[in-house]
C-alpha positions in Angstrom: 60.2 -201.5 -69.1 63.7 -203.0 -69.1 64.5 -206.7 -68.1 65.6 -206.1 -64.7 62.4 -203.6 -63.8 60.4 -206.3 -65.0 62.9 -209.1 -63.0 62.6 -206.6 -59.8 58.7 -206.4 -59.8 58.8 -210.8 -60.2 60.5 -210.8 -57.3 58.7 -208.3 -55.5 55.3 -210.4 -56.2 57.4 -213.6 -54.7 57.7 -211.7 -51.1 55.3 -212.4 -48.0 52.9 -209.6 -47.7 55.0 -207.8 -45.3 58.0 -207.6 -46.8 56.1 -206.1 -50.0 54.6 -203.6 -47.3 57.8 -202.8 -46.3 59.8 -202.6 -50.0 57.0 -200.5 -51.4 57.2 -198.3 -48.0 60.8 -197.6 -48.8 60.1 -197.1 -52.5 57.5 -194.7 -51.4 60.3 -192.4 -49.5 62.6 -192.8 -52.3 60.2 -191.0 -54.7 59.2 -188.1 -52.4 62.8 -187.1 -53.2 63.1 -187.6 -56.9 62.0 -184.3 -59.3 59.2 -185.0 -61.5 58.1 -182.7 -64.6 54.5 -181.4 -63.4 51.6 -182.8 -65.2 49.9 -181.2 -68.1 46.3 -180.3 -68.2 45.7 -183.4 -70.7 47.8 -185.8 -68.6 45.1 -184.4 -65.6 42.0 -185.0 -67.8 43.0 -188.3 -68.5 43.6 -189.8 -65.5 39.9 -188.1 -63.9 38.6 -189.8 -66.8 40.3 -193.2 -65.8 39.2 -192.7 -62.1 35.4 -191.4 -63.3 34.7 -194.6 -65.1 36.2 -196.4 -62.6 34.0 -195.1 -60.0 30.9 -195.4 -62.5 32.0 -198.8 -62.8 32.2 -199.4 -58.9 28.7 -197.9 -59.1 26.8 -200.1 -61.6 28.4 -203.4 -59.7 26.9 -202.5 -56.4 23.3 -201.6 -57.8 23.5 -204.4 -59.5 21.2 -207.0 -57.4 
């Protein structure tokens, strides 16, 4: 990540919750419009795997007593 992403998400975490609502918002509609490359079956399989244990995580901390 380059110095000014990394400067541009600082400043982001600096703003009142509603601004940050409203920058990520208009971040948001900005992205429906750029072109991504479509993900390959092992980019897929990872990130189920990353949600899966996350859920199995979620899981074990709420039977937890």
């Amino acid at each position: 990540m380059t110095a000014l992403a990394q400067e541009i998400l600082s400043t982001f975490d600096k703003l009142p919750d509603s601004e940050q609502l409203e920058v990520a918002l208009e971040i948001l509609r900005r992205l429906v419009n750029l072109d991504f490359p479509p993900l390959t079956d092992e980019d897929l399989a990872l990130n189920a795997e990353e949600v899966f244990l996350a859920l199995d995580q979620q899981e074990a901390n709420y039977e937890q007593p």
